[in-house]
C-alpha positions as CSV (number, residue, x, y, z in Angstrom):
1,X,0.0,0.0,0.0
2,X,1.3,3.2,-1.3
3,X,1.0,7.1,1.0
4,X,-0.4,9.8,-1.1
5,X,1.3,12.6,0.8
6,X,1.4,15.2,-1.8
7,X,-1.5,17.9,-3.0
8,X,-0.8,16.8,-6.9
9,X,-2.1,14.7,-8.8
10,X,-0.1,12.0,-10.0
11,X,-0.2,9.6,-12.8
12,X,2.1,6.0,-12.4
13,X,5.3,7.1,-14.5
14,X,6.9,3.4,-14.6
15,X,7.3,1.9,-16.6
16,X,7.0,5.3,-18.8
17,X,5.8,3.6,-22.4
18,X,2.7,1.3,-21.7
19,X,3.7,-1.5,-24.2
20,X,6.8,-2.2,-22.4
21,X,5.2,-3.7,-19.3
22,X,3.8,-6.5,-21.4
23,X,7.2,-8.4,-21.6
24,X,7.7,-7.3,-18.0
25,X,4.4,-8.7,-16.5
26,X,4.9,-11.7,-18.5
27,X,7.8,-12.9,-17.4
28,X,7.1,-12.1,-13.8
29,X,4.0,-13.8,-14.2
30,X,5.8,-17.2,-16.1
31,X,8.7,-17.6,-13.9
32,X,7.5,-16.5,-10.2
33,X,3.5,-17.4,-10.3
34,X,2.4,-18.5,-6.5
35,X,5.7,-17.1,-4.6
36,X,5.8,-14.2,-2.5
37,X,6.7,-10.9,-3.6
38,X,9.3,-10.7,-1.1
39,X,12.9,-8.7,-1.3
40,X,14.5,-12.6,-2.9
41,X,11.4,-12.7,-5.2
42,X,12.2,-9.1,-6.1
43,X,16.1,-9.7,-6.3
44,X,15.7,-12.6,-8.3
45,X,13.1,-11.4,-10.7
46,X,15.6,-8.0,-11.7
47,X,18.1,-10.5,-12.1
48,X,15.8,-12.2,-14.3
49,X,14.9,-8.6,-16.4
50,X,18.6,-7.4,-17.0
51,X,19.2,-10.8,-18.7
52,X,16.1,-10.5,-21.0
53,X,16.7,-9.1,-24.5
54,X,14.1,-6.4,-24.2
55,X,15.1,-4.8,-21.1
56,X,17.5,-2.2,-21.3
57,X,19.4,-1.8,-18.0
58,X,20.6,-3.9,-15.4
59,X,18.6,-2.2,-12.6
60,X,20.0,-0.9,-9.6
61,X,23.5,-2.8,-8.1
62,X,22.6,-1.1,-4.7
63,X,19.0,-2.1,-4.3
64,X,17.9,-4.8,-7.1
65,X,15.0,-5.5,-4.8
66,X,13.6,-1.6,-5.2
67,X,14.1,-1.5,-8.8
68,X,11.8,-4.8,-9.2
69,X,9.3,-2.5,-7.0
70,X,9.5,0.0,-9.6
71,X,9.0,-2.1,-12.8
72,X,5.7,-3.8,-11.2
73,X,4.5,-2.2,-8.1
74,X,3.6,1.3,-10.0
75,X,1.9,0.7,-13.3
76,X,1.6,-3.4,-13.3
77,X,-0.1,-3.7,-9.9
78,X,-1.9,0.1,-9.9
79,X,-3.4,-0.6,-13.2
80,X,-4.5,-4.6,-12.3
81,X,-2.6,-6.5,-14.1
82,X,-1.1,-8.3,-11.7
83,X,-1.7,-9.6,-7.8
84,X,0.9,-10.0,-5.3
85,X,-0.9,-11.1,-2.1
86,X,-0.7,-13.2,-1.1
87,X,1.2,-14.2,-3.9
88,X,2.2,-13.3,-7.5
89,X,-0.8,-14.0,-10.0
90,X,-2.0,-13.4,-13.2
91,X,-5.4,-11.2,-12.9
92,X,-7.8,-11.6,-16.0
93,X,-7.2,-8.3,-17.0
94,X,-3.6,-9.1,-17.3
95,X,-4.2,-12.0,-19.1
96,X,-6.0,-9.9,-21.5
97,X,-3.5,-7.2,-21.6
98,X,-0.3,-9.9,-22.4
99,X,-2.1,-12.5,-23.8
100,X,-5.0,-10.8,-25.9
101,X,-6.0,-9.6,-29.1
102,X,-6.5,-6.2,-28.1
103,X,-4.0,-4.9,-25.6
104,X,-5.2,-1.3,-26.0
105,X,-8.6,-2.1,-25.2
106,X,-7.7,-3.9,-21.5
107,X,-5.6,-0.9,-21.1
108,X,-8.5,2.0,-21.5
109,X,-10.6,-0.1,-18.7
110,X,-7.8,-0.2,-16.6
111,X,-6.8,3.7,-17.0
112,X,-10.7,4.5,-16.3
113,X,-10.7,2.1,-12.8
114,X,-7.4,3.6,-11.6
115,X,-9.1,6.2,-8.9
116,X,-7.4,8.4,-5.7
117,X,-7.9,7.2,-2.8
118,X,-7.9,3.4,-3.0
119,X,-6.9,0.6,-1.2
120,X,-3.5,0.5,-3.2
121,X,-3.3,4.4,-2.3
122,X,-4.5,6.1,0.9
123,X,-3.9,9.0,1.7
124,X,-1.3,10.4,4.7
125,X,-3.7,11.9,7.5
126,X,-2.1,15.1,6.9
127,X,-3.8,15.4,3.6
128,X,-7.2,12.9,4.2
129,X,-10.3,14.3,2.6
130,X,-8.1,16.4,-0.6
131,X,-8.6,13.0,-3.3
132,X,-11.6,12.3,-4.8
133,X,-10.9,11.1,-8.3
134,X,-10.4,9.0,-11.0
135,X,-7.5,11.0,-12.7
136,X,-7.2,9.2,-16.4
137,X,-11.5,9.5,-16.7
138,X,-11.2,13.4,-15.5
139,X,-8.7,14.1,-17.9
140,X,-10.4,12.5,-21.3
141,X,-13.3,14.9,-20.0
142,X,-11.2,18.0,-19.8
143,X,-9.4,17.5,-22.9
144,X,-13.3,16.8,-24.8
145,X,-14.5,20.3,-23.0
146,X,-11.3,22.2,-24.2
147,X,-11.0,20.4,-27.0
148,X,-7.2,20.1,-26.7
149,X,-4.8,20.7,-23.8
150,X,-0.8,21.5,-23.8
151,X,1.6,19.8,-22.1
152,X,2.1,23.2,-20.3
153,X,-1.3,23.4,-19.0
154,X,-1.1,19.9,-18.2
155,X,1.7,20.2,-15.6
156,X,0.7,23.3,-14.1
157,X,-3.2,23.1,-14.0
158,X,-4.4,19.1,-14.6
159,X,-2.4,18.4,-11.5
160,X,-4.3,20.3,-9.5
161,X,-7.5,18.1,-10.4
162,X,-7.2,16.0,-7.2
163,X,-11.1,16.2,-6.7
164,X,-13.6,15.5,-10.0
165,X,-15.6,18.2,-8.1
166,X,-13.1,20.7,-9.1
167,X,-13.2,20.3,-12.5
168,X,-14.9,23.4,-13.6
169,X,-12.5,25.7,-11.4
170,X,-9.5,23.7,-13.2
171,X,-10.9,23.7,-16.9
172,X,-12.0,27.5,-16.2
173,X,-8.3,28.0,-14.7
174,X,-7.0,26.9,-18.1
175,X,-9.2,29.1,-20.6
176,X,-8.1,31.7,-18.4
177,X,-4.2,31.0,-18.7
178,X,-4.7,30.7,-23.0
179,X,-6.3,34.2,-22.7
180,X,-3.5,35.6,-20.8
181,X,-1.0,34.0,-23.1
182,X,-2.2,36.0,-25.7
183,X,-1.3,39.2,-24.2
184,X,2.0,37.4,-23.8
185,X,3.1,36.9,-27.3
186,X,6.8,37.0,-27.1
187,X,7.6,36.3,-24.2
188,X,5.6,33.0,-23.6
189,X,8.1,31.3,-21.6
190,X,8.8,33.7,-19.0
191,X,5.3,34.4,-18.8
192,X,4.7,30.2,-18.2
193,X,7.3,29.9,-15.2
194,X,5.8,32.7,-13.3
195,X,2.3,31.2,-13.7
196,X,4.5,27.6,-12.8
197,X,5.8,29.1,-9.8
198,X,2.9,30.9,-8.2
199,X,1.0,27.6,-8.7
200,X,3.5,25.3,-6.5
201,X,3.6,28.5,-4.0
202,X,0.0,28.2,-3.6
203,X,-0.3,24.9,-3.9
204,X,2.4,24.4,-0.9
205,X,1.4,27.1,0.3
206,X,0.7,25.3,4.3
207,X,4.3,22.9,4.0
208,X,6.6,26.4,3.0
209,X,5.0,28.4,5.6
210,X,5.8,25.7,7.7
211,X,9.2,25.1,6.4
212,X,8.8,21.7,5.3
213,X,10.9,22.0,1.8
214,X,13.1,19.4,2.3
215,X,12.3,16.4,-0.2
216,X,13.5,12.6,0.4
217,X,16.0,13.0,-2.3
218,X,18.1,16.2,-0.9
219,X,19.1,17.7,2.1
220,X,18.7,21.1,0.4
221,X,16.1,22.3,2.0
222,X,15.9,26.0,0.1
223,X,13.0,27.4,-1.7
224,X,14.6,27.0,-4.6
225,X,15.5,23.4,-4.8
226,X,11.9,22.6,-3.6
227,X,10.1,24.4,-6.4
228,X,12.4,22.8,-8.8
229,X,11.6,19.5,-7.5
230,X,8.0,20.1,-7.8
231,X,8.4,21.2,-11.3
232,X,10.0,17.9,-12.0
233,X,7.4,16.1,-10.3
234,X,4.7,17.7,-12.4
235,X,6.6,17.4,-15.5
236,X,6.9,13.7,-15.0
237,X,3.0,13.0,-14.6
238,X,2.1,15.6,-17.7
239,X,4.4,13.2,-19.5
240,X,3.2,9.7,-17.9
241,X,-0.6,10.9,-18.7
242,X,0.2,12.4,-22.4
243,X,2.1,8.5,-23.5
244,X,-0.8,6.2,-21.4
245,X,-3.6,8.0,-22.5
246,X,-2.0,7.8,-26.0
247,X,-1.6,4.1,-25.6
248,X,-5.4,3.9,-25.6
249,X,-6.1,5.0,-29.5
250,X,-8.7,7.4,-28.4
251,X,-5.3,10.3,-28.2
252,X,-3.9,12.4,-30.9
253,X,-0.7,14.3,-30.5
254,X,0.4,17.2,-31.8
255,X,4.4,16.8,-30.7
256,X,5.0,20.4,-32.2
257,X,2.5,22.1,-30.1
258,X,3.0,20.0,-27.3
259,X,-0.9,19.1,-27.1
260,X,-3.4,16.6,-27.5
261,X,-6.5,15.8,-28.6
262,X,-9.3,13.1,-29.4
263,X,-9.4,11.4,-32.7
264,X,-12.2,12.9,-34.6
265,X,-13.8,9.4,-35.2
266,X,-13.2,8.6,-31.4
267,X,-15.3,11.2,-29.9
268,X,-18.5,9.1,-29.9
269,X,-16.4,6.5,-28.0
270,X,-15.1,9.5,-25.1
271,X,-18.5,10.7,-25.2
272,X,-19.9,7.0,-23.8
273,X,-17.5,6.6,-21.8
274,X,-17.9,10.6,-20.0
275,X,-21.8,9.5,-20.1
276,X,-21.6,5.8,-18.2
277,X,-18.3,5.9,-16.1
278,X,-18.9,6.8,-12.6
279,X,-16.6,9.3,-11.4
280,X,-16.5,8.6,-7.4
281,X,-13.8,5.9,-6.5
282,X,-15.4,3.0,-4.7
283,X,-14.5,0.5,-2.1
284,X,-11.3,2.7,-0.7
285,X,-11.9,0.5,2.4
286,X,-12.7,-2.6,1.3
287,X,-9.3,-4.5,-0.7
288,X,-11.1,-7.5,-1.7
289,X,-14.4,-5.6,-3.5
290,X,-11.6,-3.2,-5.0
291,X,-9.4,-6.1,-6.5
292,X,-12.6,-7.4,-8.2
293,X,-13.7,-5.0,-9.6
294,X,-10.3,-3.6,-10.3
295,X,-9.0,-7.3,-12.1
296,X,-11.9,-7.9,-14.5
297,X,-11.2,-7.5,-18.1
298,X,-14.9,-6.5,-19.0
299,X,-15.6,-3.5,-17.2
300,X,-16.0,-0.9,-17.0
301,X,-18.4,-1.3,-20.7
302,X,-16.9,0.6,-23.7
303,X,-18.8,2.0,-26.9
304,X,-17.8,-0.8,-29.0
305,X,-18.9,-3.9,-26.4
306,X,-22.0,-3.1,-28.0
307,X,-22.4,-5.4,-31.4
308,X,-24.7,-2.2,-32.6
309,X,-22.7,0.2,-32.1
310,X,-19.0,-1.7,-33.5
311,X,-21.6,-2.2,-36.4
312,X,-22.0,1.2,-36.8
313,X,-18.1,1.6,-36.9
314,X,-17.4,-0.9,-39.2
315,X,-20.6,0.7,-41.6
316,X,-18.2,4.1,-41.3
317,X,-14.5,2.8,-42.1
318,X,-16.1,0.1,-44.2
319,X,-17.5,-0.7,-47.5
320,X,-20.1,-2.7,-45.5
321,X,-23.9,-2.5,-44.9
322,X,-25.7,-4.3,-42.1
323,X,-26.9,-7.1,-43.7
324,X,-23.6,-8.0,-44.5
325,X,-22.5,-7.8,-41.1
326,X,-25.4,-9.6,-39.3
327,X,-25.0,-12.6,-37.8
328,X,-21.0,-11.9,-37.1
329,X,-20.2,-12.3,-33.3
330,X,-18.6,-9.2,-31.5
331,X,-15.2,-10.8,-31.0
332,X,-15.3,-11.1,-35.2
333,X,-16.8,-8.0,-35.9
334,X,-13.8,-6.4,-33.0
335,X,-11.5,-8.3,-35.2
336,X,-12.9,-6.9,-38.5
337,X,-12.2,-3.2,-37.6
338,X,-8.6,-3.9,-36.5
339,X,-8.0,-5.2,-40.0
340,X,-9.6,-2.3,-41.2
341,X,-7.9,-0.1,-39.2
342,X,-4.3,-1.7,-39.5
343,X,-5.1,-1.4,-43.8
344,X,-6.0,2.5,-43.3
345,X,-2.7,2.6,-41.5
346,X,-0.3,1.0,-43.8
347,X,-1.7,2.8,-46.5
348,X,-0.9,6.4,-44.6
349,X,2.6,5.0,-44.2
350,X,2.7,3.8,-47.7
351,X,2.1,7.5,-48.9
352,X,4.0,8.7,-46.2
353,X,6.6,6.9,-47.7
354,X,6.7,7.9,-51.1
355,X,6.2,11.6,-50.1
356,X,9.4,10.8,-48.9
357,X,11.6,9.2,-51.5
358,X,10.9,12.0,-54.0
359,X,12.6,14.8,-51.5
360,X,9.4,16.8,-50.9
361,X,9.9,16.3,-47.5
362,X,13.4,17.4,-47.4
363,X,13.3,21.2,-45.8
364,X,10.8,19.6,-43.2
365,X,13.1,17.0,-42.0
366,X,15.8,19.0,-41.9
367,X,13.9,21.9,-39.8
368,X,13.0,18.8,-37.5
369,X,15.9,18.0,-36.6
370,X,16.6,21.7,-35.9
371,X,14.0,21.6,-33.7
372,X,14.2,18.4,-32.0
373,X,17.9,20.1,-30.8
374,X,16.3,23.6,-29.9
375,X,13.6,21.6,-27.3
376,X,10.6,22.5,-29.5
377,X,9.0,18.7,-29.4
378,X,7.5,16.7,-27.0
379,X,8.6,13.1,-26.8
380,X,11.8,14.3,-28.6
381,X,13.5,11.1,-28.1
382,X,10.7,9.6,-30.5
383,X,10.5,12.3,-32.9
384,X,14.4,11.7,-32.6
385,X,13.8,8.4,-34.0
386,X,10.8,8.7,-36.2
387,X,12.9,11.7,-38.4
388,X,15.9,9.8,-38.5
389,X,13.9,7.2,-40.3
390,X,12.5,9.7,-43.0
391,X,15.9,11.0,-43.1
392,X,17.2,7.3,-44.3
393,X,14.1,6.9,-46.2
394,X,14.6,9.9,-48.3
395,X,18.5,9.3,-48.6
396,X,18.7,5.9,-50.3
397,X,16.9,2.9,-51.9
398,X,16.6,0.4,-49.7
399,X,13.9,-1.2,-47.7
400,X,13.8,1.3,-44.3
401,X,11.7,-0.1,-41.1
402,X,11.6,1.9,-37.9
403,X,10.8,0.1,-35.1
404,X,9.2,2.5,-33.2
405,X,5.4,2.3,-33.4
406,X,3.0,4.2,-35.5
407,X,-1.0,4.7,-34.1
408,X,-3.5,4.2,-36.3
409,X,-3.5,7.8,-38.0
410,X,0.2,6.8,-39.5
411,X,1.9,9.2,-36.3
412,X,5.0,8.0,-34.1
413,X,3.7,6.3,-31.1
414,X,6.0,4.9,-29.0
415,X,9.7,4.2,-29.4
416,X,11.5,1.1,-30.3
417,X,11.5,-2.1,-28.0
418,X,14.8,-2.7,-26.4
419,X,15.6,-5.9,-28.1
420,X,15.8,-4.5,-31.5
421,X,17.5,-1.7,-33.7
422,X,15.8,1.4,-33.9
423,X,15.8,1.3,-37.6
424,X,16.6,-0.9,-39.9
425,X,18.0,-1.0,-43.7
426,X,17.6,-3.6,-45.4
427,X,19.3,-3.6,-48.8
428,X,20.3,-6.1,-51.5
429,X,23.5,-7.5,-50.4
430,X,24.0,-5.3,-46.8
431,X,22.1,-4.4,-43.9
432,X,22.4,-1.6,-41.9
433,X,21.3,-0.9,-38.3
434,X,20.9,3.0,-37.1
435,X,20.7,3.9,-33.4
436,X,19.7,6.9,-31.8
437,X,20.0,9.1,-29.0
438,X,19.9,12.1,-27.3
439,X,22.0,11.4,-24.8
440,X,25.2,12.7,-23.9
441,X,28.5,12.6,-21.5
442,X,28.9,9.6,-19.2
443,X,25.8,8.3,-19.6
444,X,25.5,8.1,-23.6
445,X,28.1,5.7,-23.2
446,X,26.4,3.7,-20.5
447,X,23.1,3.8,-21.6
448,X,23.7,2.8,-25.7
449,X,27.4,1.1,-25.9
450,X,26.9,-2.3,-25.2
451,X,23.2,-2.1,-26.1
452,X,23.9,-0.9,-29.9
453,X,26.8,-3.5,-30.0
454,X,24.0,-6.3,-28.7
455,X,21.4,-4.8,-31.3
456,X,24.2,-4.9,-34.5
457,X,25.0,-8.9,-33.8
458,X,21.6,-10.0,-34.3
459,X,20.6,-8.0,-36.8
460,X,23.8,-9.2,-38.5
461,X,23.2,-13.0,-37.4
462,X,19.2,-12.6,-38.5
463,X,20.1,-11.4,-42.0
464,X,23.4,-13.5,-42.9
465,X,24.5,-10.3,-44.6
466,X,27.7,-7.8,-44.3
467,X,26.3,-5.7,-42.1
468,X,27.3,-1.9,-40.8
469,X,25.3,0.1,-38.2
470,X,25.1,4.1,-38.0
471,X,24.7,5.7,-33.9
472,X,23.7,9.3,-34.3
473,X,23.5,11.8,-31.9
474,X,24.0,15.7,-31.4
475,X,27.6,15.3,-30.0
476,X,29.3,12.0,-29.5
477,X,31.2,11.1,-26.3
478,X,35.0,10.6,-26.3
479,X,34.0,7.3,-24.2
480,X,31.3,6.2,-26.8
481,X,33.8,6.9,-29.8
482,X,36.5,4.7,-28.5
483,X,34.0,2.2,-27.5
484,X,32.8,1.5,-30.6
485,X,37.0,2.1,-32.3
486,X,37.8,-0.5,-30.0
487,X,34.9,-3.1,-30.9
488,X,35.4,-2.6,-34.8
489,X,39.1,-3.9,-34.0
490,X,38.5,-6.8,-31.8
491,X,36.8,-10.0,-33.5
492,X,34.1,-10.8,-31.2
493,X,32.0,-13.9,-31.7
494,X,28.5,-12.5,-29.8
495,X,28.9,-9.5,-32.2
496,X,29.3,-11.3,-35.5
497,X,33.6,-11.1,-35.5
498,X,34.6,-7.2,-36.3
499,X,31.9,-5.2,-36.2
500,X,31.4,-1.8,-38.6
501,X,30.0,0.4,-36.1
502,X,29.9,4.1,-37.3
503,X,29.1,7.0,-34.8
504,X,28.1,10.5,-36.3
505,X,27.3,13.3,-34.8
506,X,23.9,14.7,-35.9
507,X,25.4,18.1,-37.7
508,X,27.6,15.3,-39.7
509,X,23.9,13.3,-40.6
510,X,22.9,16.3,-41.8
511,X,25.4,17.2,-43.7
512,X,24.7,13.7,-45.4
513,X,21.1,14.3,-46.3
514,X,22.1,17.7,-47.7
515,X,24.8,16.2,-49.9
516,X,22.0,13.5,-51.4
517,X,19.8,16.4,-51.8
518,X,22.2,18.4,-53.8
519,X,23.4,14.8,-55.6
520,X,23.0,15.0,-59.4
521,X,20.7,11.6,-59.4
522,X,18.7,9.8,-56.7
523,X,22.0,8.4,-54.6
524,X,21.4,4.2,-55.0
525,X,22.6,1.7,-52.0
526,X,26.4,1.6,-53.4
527,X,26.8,4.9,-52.7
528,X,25.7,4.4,-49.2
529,X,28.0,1.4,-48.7
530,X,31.0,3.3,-50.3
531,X,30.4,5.4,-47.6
532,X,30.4,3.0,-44.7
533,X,33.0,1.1,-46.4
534,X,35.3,3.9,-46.3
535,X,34.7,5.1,-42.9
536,X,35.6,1.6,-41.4
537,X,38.9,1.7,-43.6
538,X,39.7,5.1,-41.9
539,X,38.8,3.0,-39.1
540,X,41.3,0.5,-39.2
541,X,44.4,2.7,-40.8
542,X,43.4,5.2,-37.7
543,X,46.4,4.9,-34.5
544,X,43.2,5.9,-32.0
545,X,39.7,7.0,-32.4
546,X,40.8,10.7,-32.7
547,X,42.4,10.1,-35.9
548,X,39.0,8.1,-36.6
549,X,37.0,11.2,-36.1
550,X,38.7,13.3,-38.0
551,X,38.8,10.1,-41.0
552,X,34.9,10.2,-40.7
553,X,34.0,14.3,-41.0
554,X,36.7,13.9,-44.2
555,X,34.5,10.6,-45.2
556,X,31.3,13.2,-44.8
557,X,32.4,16.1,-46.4
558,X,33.3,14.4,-49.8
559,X,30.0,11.7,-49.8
560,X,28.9,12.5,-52.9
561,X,30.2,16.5,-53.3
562,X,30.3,17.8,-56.8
């Protein structure tokens, strides 16, 4: 049982992409079904994770039993998807949610159950009586009645929601804010840290007077500090909210304006949901009523558990009329719409593609990445990856698949799993893996070394071709370039023998695309592998991985110059 003891609200913020908890749950639920969730369970189960091939981490050396608390006492067991008392077991609505056809679906019942206070989260008696709530149901209602929100209104004003009876003040607060923005033109984000500020003053209002600033994580008990751990609180839960409620396929985002909004076609679906979700929590006392109600896969009732109503769907995207459909089950007729849906999706991608190829694109993806390094994006690690991949696209002829996931209106999702490249090339007698990041110093090179390495072997093994891998990232680490010099000189068996890792530093990827662009004829997959060919040649004549770097800008600057 978890203490709410702070006046925000919060949103479960591990793990931080939704679909990455399915592998998670699933192996807890495979190897340690029936045994307690004690500190060995936990210890052993981490132990378990940093060995998988889709967990990227090792988990905490100091505390391994904390860091299994964090993968699956957060989202997994707030969410119901999984029971651990008496012992770890399955629920059915994490059956659903690993096992099932729909994934997404199990997920929107879940996010409407979740409520504050509950049995999984009481409140400290400092606080009693300030939650009243069901945080993920409020929000779909604010972002109907608004019609969009901001990730800036998010942090400072959703927050705030911690009763449903607030709502109007909170949804008022906000219209307010957007008026008052406009007679800020120019100056937006000094204007948005003062309104920041004097919201965690008031909100706190009782603990500064009080001088309770101190957080858990500091001895800094300043004014300062405290309001810049609040803002990192609230930042955290605007972010958790924005990628769960995404997960759901009800959620459009706008990653330039940092907003979102409900799929045109999915308002009839928020609407029923507003209209026949109650929004008090129930059974905060009572554990076992809550975990009933909490683990079934069918409730609460969506728009589309109704075979009329997926009928009327499937009459919209369709070329069907009701005859036709009669007589079809709702399981099939769910099943019909996916396919209808995942059809409308490739097709998006399809034109996306070809868009692409022909260089219309070009300025855009070039002011992206611009952007993406000026802060301008929400989820920039995604967009990160999603523009690198119309950057390859558009820069050669091969066969291009990003990992990361689209939603069904053709838009960057969620980033790549851990167990995979986060693009990949596939051309006629070569493959090539790209990696991406944002990271830099120290941490670049711990996060992304060994993992980019890992990622290059199998895709290398999997295709039984000469394979070379590009890691691009604003700057490139002196650790992570001799990493990588290192590896392409050793023969390592895990990795293939040699491998041909490239790092570039995004300026340099640029420079790429805008030598294609400028190329007399489409450039063809030779020219790409004369490339990497003769940055692993500079590679190998190089005495360190300075000499290297200065091999690959030369390697850059005459790829295909007239």
């Amino acid at each position: 049982m978890a203490r709410i003891d702070n006046k925000l609200l919060f949103f479960t913020t591990s793990p931080r992409t939704p679909a990455k908890m399915i592998p998670e749950i699933q192996l807890l639920h495979e190897k340690f079904s029936g045994l307690s969730w004690d500190k060995p369970t936990q210890e052993q189960f981490i132990d378990e994770l940093a060995q998988s091939d889709f967990f990227e981490g090792k988990g905490s050396p100091a505390d391994k039993a904390f860091s299994a608390r964090d993968r699956i006492n957060r989202a997994p067991k707030a969410l119901g998807f999984i029971d651990l008392k008496p012992y770890i077991e399955l629920t059915e609505a994490g059956n659903a949610f690993i096992y099932g056809k729909r994934p997404q679906e199990i997920f929107l019942r879940q996010l409407l159950k979740f409520q504050l206070p509950s049995p999984y989260h009481l409140e400290s008696k400092n606080i009693v009586g300030t939650f009243c709530i069901r945080p993920y149901l409020e929000i779909f209602r604010l972002v109907r009645e608004l019609e969009y929100i901001t990730f800036d209104e998010f942090k400072i004003f959703a927050v705030q929601m911690t009763d449903y009876h607030k709502f109007e003040i909170i949804r008022d607060s906000i219209l307010q804010f957007r008026e008052d923005k406009e007679q800020n033109r120019g100056q937006y984000k000094r204007f948005v840290n003062i309104v920041w500020e004097n919201a965690i003053l008031e909100i706190h209002r009782d603990r500064i007077a009080a001088g309770k600033t101190r957080t858990r994580e500091t001895n800094d008990a300043s004014l300062k500090k405290f309001i810049a751990t609040q803002k990192s609180n609230m930042r955290d839960y605007a972010d958790a909210c924005f990628r769960y409620l995404r997960y759901t396929g009800l959620i459009s985002i706008s990653h330039k304006s940092r907003s979102i909004s409900i799929f045109a076609d999915k308002v009839i679906e928020v609407d029923f949901i507003l209209s026949t979700v109650t929004r008090d929590p129930v059974f905060i006392n009572d554990v076992d009523a809550y975990k009933t109600q909490l683990f079934s896969a069918s409730t609460p009732i969506l728009y589309t558990d109704n075979i009329d109503n997926i009928v009327d769907v499937l009459m919209r995207i369709g070329n069907f009329t009701k005859r036709e459909l009669s007589g079809i089950n709702l399981e099939e007729l769910k099943d019909l719409r996916d396919e209808i849906v995942q059809r409308h999706k490739d097709a998006v991608i399809h034109e996306q593609v070809a868009e692409i190829k022909s260089y219309a694109l070009y300025s855009e993806i070039i002011d992206t990445f611009n952007e993406i390094i000026s802060d301008e994006y929400y989820d920039a690690p995604l967009m990160f990856e999603y523009n690198t991949w119309r950057a390859m696209t558009m820069l050669d002829g091969g066969n291009i698949k990003g990992n990361f996931n689209f939603d069904d209106a053709g838009q960057p999702l969620s980033t790549a799993a851990g167990n995979m490249p986060d693009i990949e090339c596939d051309y006629d007698d070569f493959s090539l893996s790209v990696e991406v990041t944002l990271q830099a110093g120290q941490r670049q090179y711990e996060s992304e070394g060994e993992p980019v390495a890992r990622h290059y072997g199998q895709l290398k093994k999997r295709t039984g071709k000469d394979t070379y891998c590009l890691f691009i990232a604003p700057t490139i680490n002196p650790a992570t370039l001799a990493h990588f010099y290192g590896l392409n000189h050793l023969s390592i068996a895990l990795y293939g023998g040699k491998s041909k890792i490239i790092p570039l530093e995004l300026d340099q990827f640029m420079r790429l695309i805008e030598n294609s662009y400028n190329y007399e004829t489409q450039p063809v997959p030779s020219d790409i592998r004369r490339f990497l060919d003769y940055a692993i040649k500079f590679c190998e004549d190089a005495i360190d991985e300075n000499h290297w770097c200065c091999g690959i800008q030369a390697c850059v600057d005459t790829w295909l110059a007239s």
